[in-house]
GULOPA-440995 format. One record per residue: residue in one letter; x, y, z of N, C-alpha, C in turn. Coordinates in steps of 0.1 Angstrom, whole numbers, plus 5000, padded with zeros to 4 digits. Each point is the difference from the previous one (the first is absolute). Example, Ala and Ser with C-alpha at 12.3 -4.5 7.8 and 13.67 -1.06 7.14 Angstrom:
A513249435078499150125000500950125000
S499650114993500950115000499250115008
***
This chain:
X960225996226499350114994499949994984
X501149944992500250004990498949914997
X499949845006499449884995498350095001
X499650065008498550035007499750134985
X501250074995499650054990499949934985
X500649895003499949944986498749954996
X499649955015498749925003499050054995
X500250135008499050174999499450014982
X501150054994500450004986499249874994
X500749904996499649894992498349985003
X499649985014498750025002499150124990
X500250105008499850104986500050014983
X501049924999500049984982498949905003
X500249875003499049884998498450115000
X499950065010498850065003499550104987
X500950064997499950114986499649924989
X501049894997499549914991498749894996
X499750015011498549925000499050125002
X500150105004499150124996499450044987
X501650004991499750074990499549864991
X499949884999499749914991498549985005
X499650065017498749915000499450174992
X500650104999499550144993499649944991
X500749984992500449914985498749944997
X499449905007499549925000498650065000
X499750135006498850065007499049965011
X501249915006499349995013499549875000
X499949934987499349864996501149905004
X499349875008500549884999500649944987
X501149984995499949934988499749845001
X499149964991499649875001500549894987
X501149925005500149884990499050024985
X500750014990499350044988498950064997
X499350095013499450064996498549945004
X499849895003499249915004499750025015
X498749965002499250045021500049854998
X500749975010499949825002498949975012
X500050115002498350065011498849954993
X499749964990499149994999499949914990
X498949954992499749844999500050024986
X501849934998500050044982500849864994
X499049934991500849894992501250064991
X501149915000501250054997500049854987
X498749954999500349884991499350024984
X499250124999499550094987500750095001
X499850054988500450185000499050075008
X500350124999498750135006499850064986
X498649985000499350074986499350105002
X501050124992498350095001498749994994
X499350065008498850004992499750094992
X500050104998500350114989501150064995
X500150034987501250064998500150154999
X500950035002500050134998499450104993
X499549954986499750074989498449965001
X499549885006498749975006499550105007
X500950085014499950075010499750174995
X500950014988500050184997498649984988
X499849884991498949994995498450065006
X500049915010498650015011500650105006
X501050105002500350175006499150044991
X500350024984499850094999498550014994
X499449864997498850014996498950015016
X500749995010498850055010500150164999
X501250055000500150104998498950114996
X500249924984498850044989498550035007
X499949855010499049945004499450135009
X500950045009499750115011499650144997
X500450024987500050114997498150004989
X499550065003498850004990499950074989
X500850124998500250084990500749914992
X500649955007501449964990499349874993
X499549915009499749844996499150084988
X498950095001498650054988500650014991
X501550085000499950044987501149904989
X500549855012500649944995499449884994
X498949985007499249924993498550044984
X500450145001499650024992500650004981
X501249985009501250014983499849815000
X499949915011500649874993498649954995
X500649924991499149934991498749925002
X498950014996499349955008499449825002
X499949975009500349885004501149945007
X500550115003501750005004500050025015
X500549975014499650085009501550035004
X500450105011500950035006501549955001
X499349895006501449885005500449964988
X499049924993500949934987500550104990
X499450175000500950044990501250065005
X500350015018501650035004500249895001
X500049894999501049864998500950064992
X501149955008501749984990500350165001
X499550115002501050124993500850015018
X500850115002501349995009499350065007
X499150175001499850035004499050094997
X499150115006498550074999500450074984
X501150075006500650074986499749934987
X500549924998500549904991498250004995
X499949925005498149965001499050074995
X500550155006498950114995500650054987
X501550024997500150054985499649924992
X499849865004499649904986498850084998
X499149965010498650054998499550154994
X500850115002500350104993500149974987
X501249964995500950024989498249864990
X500349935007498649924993498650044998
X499850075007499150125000499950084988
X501250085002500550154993500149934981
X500549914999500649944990498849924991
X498949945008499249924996501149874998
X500949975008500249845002499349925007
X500349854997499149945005500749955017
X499650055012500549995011500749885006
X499649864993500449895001501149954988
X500150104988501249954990501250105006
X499550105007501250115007500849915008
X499249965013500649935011500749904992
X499549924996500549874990501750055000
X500250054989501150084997500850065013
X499550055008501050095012500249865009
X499249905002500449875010500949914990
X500250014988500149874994501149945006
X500049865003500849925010501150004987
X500349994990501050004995501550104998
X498950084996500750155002498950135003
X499950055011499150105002500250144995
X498950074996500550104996499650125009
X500750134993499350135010499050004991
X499450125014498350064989500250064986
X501350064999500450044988499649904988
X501349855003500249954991498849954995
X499249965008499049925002499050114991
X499650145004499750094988499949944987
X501750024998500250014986499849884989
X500249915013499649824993498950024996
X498950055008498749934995499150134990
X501250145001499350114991501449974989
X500549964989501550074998499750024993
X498750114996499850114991500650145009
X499949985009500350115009501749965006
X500850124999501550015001500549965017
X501449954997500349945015500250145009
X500250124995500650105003498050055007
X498849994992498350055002500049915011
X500449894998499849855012500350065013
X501350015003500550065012499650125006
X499550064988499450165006498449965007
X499749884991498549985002500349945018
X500949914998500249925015500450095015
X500750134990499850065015498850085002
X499550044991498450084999499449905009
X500149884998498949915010500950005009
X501249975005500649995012499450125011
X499950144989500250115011498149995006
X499749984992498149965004499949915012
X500549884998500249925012500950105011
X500950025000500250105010499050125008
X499350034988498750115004498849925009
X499949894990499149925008500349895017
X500850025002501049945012499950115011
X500250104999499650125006498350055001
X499849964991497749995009500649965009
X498950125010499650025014499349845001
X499549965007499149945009499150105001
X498349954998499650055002499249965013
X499150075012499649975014498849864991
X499849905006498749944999499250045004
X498849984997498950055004499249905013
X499850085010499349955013498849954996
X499849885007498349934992499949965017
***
C-alpha cells in the first residue's frame, strides 16, 4: 500500500511539474534557439532585415498623413514649395516631430530645410527649441521653447483633424 502510494504521489508531482512549465511556456513548443528548422533557412549568411524599424514608423506615419485629406491639405500647404511629402518627413521620429517643424518654420519665417538641418544633425541633433534659437538667437532660449511648444501644441491640433468623407465620383 505504501509502495502504490509513493508511485501514486511521485506520479502526481512529475505530472504537476510539467503542467505548470508547459503553462510557463503558453502552451508553445519551445524550439532550439528559436529557429523552425521546418522550413528552408540558410544557416551560412546572416538573416537580414529588410527594413528597419525607424524605416517602418517613418512610412506609418507619413501614409498616415497620406489617408487623412484634411490633414495631408493643410500639410502640404506649410512645406516649401518644390518640396513634396515624403522627402520633407525624412529623418524626423515621428508625425509630431514633423508637423512642429513645419509649424514652428512657418510661424517663425524659418527656412523649413535649415530647421530640419539642425533638429537631424547627425552630429549632434537638436530639439525644436534649440534648433529655434540657433538659427533665430535674436530671440531668447527661454521665447524658443515657448515658440517650440506653440508649434508642438498645433501639431497636436492638427493630428486630431477629422478625416474628412471623400467624395463619391
Amino acid at each position: 500500500m505504501r509502495r502504490i502510494f509513493t508511485l501514486i504521489f511521485g506520479l502526481s508531482f512529475v505530472l504537476y511539474l510539467s503542467a505548470a512549465t508547459f503553462a510557463q511556456s503558453k502552451g508553445a513548443i519551445p524550439q532550439a534557439h528559436g529557429v523552425d528548422h521546418s522550413s528552408d533557412v540558410s544557416h551560412d549568411r546572416p538573416q537580414v532585415r529588410t527594413e528597419s524599424r525607424q524605416d517602418q514608423t517613418e512610412a506609418n506615419f507619413e501614409a498616415r498623413i497620406e489617408r487623412n485629406p484634411a490633414l495631408k491639405s493643410k500639410v502640404e500647404s506649410m512645406l516649401p514649395a518644390g518640396e513634396n511629402l515624403k522627402t520633407a518627413a525624412s529623418g524626423f521620429k515621428n508625425r509630431g516631430q514633423f508637423l512642429a517643424a513645419l509649424h514652428a518654420s512657418k510661424d517663425l519665417g524659418i527656412p523649413f530645410d535649415q530647421l530640419k538641418a539642425k533638429m537631424m544633425g547627425s552630429n549632434s541633433p537638436m530639439s525644436l527649441g534649440q534648433a529655434i534659437h540657433a538659427l533665430k538667437p535674436n530671440v531668447t532660449e527661454k521665447d524658443a521653447d515657448n515658440e517650440a511648444d506653440k508649434a508642438e501644441k498645433e501639431a497636436r491640433a492638427d493630428v486630431r483633424t477629422k478625416r474628412t468623407a471623400k467624395p463619391v465620383t
